[in-house]
N, C-alpha and C positions, 0 to 999 in steps of 0.2 A: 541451457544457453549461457556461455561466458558473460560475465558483466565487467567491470573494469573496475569499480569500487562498489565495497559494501561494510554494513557496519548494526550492531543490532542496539538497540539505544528504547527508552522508557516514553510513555507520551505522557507532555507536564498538563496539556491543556492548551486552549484556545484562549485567543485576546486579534487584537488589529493594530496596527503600525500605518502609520503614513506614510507615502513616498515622496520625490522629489516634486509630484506637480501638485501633491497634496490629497489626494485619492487616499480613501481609506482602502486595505488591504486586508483580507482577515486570514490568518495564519496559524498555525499550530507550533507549538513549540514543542519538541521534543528532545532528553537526554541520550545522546547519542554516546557509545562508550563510558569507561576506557573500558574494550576489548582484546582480549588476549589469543594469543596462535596457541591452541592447545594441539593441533597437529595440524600436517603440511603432508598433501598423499600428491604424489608422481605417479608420471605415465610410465613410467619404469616397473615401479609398483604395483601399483593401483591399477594403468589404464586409464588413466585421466590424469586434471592437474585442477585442485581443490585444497583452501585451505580450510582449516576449523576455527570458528572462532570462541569464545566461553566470553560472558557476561554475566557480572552480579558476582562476586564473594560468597561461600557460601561456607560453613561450616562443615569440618572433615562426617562430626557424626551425622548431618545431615544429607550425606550421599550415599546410593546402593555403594556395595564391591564391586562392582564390573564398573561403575561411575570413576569411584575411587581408582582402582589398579589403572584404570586409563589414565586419569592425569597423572596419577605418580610415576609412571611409566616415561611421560613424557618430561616429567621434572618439574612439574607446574607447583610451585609454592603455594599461591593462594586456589585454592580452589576455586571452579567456576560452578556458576548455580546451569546457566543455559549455555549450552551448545548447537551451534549451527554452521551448515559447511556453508561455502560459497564458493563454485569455480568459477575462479578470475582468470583474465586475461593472461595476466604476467603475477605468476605464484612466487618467480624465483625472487623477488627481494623483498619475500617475507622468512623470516626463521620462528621455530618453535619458541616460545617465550615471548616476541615483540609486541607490544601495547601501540594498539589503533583508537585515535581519538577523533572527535568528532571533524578535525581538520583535516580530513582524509578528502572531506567533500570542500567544495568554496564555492561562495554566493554566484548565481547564474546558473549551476547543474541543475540539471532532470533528473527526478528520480522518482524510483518506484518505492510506496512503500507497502506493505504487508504487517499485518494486524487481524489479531479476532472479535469481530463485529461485538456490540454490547447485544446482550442479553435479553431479549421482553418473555422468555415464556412461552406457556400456550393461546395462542392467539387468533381471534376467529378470521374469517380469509376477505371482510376488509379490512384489518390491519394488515393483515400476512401479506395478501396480494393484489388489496388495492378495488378489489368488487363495489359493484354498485349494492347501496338496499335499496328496498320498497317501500311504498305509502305505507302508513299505519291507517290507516280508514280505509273502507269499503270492501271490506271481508279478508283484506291480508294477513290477520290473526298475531299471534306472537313468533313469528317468522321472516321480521323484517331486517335481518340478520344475520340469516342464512344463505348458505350457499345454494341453494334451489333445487328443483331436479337437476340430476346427470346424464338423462336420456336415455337409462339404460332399461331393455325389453329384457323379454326370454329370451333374443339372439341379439348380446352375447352374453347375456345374463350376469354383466360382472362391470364394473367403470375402469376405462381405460386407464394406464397409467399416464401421467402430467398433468392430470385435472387439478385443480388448485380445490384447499380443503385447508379446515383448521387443523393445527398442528403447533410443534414447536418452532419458535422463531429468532432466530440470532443466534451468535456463538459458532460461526462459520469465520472462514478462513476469506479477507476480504486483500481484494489488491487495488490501491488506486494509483494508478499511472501518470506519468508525467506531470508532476508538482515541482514547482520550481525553487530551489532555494533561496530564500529572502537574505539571509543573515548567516555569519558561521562564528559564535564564540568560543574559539579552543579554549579559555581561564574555565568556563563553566562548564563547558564538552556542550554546547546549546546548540542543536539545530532550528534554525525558526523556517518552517514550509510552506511556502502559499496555499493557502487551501486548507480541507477537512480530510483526518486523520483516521482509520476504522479506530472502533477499540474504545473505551473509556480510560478516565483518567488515572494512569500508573500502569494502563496498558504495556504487553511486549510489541513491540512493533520489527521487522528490519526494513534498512533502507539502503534500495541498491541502486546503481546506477541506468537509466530507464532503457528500456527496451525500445522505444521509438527514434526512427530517424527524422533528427532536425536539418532540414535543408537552409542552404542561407536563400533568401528570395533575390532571385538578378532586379537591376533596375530596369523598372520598364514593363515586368513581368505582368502585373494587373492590367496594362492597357492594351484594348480586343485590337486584331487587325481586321477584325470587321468592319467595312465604312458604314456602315449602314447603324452600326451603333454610336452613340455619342463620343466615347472612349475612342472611338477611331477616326471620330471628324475634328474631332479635336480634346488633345491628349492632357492640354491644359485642364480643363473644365472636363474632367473625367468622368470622373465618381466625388461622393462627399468623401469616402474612404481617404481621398487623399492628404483631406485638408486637417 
């Protein structure tokens, strides 16, 4: 799916900011950029229309050959550590070489971000998934812990698959949707996100622009033409929503 902007940038961490009524807000801050166009692929070419972006510096000895021959190919001076495509909207007023910084976004955007969940391990399945235990008295033994029976006979002699069970936990590819931008400092490349971030701190994260449609609300929208509700005997004295 086309996005309109995007950008791949570092998570600093979590703190909170107040707003104008004085609400406390808690937020993520993340370094967003500077990212480079290490290529630009057409529907000409390619069959799409997708640019590449490279993030992080990296050392020449520290990339494969086929790493390498790609950038130098494309004339990329500083090496990039991570590459990742994004097909945008409107590709054409990006060129090979140009640096995208964190001002790409501005304060009021939706956005998506993308990140790999932190890490716990093997994990029995209520942490994994949230199971109840049992009493410890009246003969429940050292099995207060466990996942229980699976209910499986001789027919079908085997536990279905999506049973929930210990296992490893974290380290998946997480997306959380429509966070709002609080702040955008281009001097620092800062993005500050309303909200929680996947990922731990120094995380890879990107952030693209969100896949949800925001509709504007008309006036008037909330109040029922039902008469027979409050909202429609009288539109002053609605809801508390309004006030």
């Amino acid at each position: 799916m086309q996005m309109q902007k995007a950008i791949i940038g570092k998570k600093i961490g979590m703190t909170q900011i107040f707003d104008e009524a004085g609400h406390v807000v808690p937020v993520t801050l993340i370094k967003a950029g500077p990212c480079t166009v290490v290529q630009k692929k057409t529907a000409e070419k390619d069959g799409y229309e997708a640019i590449q972006l490279g993030y992080q510096t990296v050392p020449e000895r520290k990339l494969t050959k086929p790493e390498l021959g790609h950038q130098k190919k494309a004339g990329i001076e500083e090496f990039q550590k991570v590459l990742k495509e994004f097909p945008l909207e409107d590709c054409s007023k990006y060129e090979v070489g140009d640096k995208l910084n964190a001002d790409v976004f501005a304060a009021g955007d939706f956005v998506d971000v993308t990140g790999i969940s932190k890490g716990h391990g093997y994990q029995g399945v209520i942490k994994r998934h949230g199971a109840s235990r049992l009493k410890e008295t009246h003969g429940t033994g050292p099995v207060h812990r466990h996942a229980g029976s699976m209910g499986s006979t001789t027919d079908p002699s085997r536990i279905f698959k999506g049973k929930i069970g210990a296992g490893h936990m974290g380290v998946d590819q997480v997306t959380v949707q429509n966070l709002s931008v609080v702040k955008v400092d281009p001097e620092l490349n800062m993005l500050v996100v309303c909200g929680a971030v996947p990922g731990p701190k120094g995380g890879l994260v990107t952030i693209k622009s969100t896949v949800k449609v925001h509709k504007v609300k008309q006036a008037g929208a909330d109040i029922s033409k039902n008469p027979q509700k409050a909202s429609g005997r009288n539109p002053q004295k609605a809801s508390a929503r309004n006030k």
